[in-house]
LOMI-577174 format. One line per field, with one value per residue: x, y, z of N, C-alpha, C in turn; residue number from 0. Coordinates in Angstrom, 1 decimal, decimal comma. Each point is the difference from the previous one (the first is absolute). Layout:
BEGIN
neast = [X; ...]
nnorth = [Y; ...]
nup = [Z; ...]
caeast = [X; ...]
canorth = [Y; ...]
caup = [Z; ...]
ceast = [X; ...]
cnorth = [Y; ...]
cup = [Z; ...]
nr = [NUM; ...]
REM end
This chain:
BEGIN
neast = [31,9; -0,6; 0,1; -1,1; -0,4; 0,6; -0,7; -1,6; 0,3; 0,8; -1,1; -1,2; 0,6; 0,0; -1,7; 0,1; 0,7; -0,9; -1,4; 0,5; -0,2; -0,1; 0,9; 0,0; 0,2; 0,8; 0,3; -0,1; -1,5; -1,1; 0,9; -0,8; 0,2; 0,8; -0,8; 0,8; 0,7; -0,1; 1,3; 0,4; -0,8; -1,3; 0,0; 0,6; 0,0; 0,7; 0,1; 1,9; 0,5; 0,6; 1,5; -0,5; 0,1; -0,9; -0,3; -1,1; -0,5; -1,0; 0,1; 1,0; 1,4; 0,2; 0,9; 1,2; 0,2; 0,2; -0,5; -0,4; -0,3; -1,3; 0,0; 0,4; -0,4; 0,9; -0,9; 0,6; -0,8; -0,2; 0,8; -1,4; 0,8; 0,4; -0,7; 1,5; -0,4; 0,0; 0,3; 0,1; -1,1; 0,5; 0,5; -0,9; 0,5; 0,8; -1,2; 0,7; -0,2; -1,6; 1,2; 0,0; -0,8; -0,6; 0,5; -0,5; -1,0; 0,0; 0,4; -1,3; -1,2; 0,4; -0,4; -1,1; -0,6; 0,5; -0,7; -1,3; 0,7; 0,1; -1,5; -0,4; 0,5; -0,3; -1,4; 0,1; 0,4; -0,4; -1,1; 0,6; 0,2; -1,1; -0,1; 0,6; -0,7; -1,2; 0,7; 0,2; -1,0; -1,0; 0,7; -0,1; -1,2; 0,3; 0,3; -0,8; -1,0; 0,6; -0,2; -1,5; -0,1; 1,1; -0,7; -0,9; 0,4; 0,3; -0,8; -1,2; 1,4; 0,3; 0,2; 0,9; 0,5; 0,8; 0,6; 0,5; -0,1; -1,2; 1,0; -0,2; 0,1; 0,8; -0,4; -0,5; 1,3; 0,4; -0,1; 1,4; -0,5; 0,7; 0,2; -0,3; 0,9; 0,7; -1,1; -0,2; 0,7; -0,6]
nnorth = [-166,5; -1,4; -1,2; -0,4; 0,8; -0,2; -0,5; 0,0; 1,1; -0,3; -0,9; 1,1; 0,8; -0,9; 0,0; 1,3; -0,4; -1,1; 0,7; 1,1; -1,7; -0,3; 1,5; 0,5; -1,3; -0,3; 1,1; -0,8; -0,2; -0,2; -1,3; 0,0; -1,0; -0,6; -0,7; -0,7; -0,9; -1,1; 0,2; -0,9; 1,2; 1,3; 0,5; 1,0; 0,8; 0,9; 0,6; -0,3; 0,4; -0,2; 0,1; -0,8; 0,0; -0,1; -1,1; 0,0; -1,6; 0,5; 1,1; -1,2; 0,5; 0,8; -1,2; 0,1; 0,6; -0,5; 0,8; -0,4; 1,7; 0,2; 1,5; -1,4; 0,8; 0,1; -0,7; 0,4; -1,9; 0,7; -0,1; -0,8; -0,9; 0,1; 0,8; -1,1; 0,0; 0,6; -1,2; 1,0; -0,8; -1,0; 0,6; -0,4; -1,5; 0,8; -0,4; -1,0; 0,5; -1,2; -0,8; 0,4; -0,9; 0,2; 1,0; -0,5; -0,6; 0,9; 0,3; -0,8; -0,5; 1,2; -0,5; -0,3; 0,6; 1,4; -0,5; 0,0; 1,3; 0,6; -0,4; -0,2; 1,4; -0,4; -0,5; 1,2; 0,3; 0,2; 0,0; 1,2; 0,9; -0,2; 0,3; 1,3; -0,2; -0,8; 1,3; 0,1; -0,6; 0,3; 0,7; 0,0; -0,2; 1,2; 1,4; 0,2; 0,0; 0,9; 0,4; -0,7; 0,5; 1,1; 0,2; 0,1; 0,9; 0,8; -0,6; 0,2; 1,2; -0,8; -0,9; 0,7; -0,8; -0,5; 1,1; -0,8; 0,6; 0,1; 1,0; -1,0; 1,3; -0,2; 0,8; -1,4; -0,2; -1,2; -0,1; -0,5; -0,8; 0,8; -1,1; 0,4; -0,7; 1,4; 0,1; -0,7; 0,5; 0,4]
nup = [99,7; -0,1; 0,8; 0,4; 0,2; 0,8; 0,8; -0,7; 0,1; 1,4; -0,1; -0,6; 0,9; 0,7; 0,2; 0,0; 0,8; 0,1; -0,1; -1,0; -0,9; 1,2; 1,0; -1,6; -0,1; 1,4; -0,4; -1,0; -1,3; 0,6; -0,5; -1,0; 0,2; -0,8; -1,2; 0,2; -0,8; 0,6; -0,2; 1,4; -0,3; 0,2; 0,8; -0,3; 1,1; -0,8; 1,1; 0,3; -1,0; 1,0; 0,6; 1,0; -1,3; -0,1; -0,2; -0,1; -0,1; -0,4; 0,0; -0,5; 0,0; -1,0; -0,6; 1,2; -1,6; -1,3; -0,5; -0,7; -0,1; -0,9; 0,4; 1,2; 0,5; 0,9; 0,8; 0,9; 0,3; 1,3; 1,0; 0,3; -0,9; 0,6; -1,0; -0,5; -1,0; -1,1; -1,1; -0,9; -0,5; -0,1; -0,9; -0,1; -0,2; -0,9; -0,3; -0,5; -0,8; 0,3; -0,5; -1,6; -0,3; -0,7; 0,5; 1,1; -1,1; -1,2; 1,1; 0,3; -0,7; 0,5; 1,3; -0,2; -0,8; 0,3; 1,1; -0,7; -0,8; 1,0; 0,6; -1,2; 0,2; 1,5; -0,2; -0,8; 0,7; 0,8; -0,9; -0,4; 1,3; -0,1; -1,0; 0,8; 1,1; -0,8; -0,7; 1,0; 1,1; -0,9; -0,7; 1,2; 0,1; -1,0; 0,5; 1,2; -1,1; -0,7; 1,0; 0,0; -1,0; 0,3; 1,3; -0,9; -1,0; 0,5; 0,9; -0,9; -0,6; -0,8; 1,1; -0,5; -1,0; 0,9; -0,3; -0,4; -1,2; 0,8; 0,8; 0,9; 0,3; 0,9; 0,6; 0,4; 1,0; -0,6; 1,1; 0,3; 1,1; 0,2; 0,1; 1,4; 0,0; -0,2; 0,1; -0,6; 0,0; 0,9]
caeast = [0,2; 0,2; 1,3; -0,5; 0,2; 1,4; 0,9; -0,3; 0,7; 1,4; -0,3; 0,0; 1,5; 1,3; -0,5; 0,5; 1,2; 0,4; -0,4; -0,5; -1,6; -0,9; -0,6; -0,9; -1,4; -0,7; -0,5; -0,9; -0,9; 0,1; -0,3; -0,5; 0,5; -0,3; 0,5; 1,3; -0,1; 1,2; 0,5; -0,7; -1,0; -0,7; -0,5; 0,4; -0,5; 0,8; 0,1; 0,7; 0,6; 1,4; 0,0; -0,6; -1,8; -0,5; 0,0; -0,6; -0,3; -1,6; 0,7; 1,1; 0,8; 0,7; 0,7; 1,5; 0,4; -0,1; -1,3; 0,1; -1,2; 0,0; 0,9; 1,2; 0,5; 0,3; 0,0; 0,4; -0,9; 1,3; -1,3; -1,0; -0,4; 1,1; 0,9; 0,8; 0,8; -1,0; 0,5; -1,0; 0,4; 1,0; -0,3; -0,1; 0,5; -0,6; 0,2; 0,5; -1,0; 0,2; 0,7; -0,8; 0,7; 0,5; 0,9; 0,6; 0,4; 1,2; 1,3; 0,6; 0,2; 1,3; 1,1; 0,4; 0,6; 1,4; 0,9; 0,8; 0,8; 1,5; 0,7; 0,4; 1,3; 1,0; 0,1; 0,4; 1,9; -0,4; 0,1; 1,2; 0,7; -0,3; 0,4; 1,6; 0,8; -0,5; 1,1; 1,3; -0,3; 0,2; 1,5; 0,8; -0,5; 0,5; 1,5; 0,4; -0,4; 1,3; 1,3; 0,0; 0,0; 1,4; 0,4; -0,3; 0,7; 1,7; -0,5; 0,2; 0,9; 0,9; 1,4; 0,9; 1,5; 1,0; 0,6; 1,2; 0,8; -0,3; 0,6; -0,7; 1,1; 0,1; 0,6; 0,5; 1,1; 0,7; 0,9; -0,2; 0,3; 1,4; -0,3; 0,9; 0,1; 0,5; -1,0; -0,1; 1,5; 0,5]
canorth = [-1,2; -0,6; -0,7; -0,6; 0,8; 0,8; -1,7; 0,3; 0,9; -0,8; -1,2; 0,0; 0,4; -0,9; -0,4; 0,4; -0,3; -1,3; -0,7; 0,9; 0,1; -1,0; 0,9; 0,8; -0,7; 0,0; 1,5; 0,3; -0,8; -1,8; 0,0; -1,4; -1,4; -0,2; -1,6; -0,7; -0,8; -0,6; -0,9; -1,0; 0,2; 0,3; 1,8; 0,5; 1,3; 0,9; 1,4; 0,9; -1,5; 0,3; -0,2; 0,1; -0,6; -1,8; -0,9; -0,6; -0,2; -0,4; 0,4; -0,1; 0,2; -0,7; -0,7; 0,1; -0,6; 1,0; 0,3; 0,8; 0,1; -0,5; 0,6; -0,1; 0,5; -1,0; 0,7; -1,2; 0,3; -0,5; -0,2; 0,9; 1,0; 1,6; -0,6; 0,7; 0,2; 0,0; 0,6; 0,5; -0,1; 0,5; 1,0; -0,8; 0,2; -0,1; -1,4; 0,1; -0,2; -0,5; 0,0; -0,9; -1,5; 0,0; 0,9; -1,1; -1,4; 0,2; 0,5; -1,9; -0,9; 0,5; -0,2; -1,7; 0,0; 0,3; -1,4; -1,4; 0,2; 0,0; -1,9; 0,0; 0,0; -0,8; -1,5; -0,6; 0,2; -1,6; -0,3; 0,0; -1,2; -1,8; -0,7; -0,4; -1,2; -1,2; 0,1; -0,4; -1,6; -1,3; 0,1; -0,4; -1,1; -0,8; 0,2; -1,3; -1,0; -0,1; -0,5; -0,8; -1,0; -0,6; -0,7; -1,7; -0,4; 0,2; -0,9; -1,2; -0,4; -1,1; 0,2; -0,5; -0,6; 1,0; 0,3; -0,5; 0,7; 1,0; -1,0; 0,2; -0,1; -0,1; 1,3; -0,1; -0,7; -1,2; -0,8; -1,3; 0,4; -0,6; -0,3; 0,6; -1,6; 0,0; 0,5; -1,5; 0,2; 1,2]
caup = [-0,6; 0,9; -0,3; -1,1; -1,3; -0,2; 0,0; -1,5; -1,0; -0,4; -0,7; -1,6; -0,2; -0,1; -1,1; -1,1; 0,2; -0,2; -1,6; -0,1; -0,7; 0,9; 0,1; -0,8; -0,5; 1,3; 0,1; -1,6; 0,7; -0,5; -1,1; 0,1; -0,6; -1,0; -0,3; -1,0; -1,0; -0,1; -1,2; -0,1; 0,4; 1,7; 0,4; 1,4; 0,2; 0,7; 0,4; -1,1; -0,7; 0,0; 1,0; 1,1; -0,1; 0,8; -0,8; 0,4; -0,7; 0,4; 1,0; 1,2; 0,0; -1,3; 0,7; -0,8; -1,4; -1,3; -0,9; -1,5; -0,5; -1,4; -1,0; -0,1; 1,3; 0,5; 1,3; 1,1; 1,0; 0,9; 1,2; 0,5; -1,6; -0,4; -1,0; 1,0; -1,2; -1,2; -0,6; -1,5; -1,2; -1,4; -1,1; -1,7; -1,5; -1,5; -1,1; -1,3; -0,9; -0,8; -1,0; -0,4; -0,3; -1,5; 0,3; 1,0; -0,7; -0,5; 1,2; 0,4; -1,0; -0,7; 1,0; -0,2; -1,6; 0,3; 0,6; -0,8; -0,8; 0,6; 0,0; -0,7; -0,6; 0,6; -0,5; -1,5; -0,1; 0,6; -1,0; -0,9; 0,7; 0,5; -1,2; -0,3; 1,3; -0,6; -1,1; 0,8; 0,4; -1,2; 0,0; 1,5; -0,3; -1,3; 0,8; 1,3; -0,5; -1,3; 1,2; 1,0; -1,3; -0,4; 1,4; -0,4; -0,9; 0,2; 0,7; -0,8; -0,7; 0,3; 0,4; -0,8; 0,3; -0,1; -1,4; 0,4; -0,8; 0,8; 1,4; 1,3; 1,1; 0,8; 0,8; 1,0; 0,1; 0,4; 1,0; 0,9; 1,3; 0,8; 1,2; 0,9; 1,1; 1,0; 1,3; 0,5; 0,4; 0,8]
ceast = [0,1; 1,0; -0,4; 0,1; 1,8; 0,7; -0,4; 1,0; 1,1; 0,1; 0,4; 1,2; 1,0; -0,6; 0,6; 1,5; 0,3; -0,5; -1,4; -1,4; -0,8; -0,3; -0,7; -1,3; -0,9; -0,3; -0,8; -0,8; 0,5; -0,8; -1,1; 0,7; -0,7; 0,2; 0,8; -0,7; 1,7; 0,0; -0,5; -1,6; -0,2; -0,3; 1,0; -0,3; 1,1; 0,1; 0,3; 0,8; 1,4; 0,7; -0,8; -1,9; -0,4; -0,7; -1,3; -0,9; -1,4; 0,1; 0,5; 1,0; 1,2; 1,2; 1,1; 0,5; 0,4; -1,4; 0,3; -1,4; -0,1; 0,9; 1,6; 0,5; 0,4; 0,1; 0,9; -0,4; 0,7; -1,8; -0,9; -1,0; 0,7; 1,1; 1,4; 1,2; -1,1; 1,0; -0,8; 0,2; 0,7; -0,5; -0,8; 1,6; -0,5; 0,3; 0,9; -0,9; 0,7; 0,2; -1,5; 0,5; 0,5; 1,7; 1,1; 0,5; 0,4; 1,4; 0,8; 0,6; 1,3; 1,6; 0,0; 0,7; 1,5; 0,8; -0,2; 0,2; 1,4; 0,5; -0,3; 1,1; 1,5; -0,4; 0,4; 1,8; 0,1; 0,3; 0,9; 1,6; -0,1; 0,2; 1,5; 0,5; -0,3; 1,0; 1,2; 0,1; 0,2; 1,7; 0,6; -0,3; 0,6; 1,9; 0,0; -0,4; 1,3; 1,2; -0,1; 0,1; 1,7; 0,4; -0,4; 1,0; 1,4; -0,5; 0,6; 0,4; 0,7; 2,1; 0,9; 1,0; 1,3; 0,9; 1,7; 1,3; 0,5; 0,8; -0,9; 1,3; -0,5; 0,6; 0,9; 1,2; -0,1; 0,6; 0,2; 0,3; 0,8; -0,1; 0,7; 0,0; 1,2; -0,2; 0,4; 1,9; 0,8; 0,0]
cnorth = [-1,1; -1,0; -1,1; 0,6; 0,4; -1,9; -0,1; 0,6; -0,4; -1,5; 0,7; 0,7; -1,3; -1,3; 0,7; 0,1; -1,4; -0,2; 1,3; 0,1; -0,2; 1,1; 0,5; -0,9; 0,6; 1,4; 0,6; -0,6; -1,4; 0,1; -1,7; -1,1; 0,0; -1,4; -0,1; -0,8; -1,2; -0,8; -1,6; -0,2; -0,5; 1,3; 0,1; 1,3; 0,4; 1,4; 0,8; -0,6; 1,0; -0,5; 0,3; -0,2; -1,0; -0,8; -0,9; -1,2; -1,0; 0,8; -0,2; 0,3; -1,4; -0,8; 0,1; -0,3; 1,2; -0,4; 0,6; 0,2; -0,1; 0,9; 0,2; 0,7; -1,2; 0,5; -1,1; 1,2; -0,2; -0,2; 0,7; 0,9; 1,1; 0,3; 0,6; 0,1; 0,5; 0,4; -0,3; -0,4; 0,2; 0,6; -1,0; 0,6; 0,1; -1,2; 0,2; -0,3; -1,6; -0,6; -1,1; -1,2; -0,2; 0,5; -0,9; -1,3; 0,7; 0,2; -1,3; -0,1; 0,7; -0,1; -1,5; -0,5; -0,1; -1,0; -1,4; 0,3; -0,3; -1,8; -0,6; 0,1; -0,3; -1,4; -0,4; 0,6; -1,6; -1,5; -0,3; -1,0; -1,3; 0,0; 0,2; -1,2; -0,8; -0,3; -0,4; -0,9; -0,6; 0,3; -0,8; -1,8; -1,3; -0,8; -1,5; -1,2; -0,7; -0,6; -1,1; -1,3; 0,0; -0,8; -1,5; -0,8; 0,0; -1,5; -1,6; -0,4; -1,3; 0,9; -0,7; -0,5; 1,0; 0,0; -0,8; 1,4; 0,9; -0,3; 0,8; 0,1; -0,5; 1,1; -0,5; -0,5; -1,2; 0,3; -1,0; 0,4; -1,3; -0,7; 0,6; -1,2; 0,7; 0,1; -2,2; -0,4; 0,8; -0,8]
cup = [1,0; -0,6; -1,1; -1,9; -0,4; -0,5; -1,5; -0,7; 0,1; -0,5; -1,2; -0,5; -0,3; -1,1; -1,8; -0,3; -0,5; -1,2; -0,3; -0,3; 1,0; 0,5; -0,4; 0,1; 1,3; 0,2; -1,0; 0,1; -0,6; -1,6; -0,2; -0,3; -1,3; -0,5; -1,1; -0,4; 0,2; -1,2; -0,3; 0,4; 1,2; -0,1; 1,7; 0,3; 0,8; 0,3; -0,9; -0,5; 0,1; 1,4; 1,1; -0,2; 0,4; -1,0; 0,2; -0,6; 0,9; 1,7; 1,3; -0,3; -0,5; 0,8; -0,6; -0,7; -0,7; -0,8; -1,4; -0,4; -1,6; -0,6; 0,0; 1,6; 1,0; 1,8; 0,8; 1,8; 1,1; 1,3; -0,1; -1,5; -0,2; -1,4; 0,3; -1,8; -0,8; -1,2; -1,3; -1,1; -1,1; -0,9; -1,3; -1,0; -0,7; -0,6; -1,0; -1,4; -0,7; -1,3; -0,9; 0,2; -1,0; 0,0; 0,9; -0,7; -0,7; 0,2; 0,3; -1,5; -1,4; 0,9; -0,1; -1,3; 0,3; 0,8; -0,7; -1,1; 0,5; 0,4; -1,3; -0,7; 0,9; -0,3; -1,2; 0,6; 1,1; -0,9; -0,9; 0,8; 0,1; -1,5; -0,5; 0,7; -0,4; -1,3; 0,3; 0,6; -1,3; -0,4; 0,9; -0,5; -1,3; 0,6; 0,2; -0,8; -0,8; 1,1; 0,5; -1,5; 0,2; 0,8; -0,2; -0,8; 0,9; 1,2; -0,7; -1,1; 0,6; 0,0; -1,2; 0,3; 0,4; -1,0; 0,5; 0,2; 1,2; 1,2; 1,0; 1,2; 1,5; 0,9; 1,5; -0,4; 0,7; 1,2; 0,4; 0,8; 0,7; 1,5; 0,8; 1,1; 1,1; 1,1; 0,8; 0,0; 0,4; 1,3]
nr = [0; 1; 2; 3; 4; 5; 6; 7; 8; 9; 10; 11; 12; 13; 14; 15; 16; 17; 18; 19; 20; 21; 22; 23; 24; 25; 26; 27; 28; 29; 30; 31; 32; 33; 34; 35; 36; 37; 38; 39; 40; 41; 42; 43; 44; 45; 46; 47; 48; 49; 50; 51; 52; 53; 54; 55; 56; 57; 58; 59; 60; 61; 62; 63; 64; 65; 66; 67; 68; 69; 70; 71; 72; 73; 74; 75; 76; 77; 78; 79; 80; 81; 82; 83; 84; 85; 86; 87; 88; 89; 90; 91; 92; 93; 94; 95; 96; 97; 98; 99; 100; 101; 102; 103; 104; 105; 106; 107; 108; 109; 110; 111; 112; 113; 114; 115; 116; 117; 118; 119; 120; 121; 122; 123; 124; 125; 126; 127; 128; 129; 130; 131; 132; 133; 134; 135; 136; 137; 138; 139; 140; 141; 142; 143; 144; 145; 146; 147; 148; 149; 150; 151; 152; 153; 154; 155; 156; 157; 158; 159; 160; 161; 162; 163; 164; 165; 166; 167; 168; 169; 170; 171; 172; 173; 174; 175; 176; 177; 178; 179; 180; 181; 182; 183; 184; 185]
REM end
């Protein structure tokens, strides 16, 4: 064996050690490029569509990004074209089967029913309030009205004569007051 060949084998040795697919690709045959289809349309041609494939598009070597092909696979491109992620399409959901319409506006227009039944019947208790409060203002109103008529009267009643018969005391006491002049003879 010469050294050349042995420096190979421990390449593809430590090569399989770092990233297992790139040996096998390099000791298996080569496989052809094949064309994609991108999402935002174009054609790209890729080797292998897994880590370490290359990416190519009108054959130069694809530029550092992410790619979404049409059926959803999503590559991210690292230098030189090298795909350095691939991750796979999501699974299709299952649709939910659509609902008639007919089926749909019936659903509204019985939920709508149901809320302006409901304001309705707080605008008619609404209602009923403002017509007790309006029952009671007018009451309050007659009140103040009947008060402000005695306040007139008890106003502009005329004052009467005093009743003679009648004694009007006096609470205070009379004093005289005494002169004090000893103060001017001392």
């Amino acid at each position: 064996m010469e050294a050349k060949e042995i420096l190979s084998q421990v390449k593809l040795f430590f090569n399989d050690l770092i990233n297992p697919s790139l040996t096998t690709a390099a000791t298996g045959p080569a496989e052809a490029p094949k064309e994609y289809e991108l999402k935002i349309g174009g054609m790209v041609t890729i080797d292998k569509l897994e880590a370490g494939g290359v990416v190519m598009i009108d054959g130069s070597p694809s530029l550092p990004g992410d790619l979404e092909l049409v059926d959803g696979t999503k590559i991210t491109v690292s230098d030189n074209g090298v795909i350095s992620v691939v991750t796979p399409a999501a699974p299709a959901e299952l649709a939910a089967p659509e609902m008639d319409m007919s089926a749909k506006f019936t659903a509204f227009e019985t939920s709508a029913n149901e809320k302006f039944t409901s304001y309705e019947a707080k605008f008619s208790a609404y209602e009923a309030r403002f017509a007790a409060t309006e029952t009671q203002l007018a009451k309050a109103t007659k009140v103040i009205d009947k008060l402000l008529e005695l306040n007139t009267l008890l106003v502009e009643a005329p004052a009467g004569t005093a009743d003679p018969a009648a004694r009007v005391g006096n609470n205070f006491k009379d004093q005289q007051k005494e002169k004090d002049l000893s103060i001017l003879f001392n």
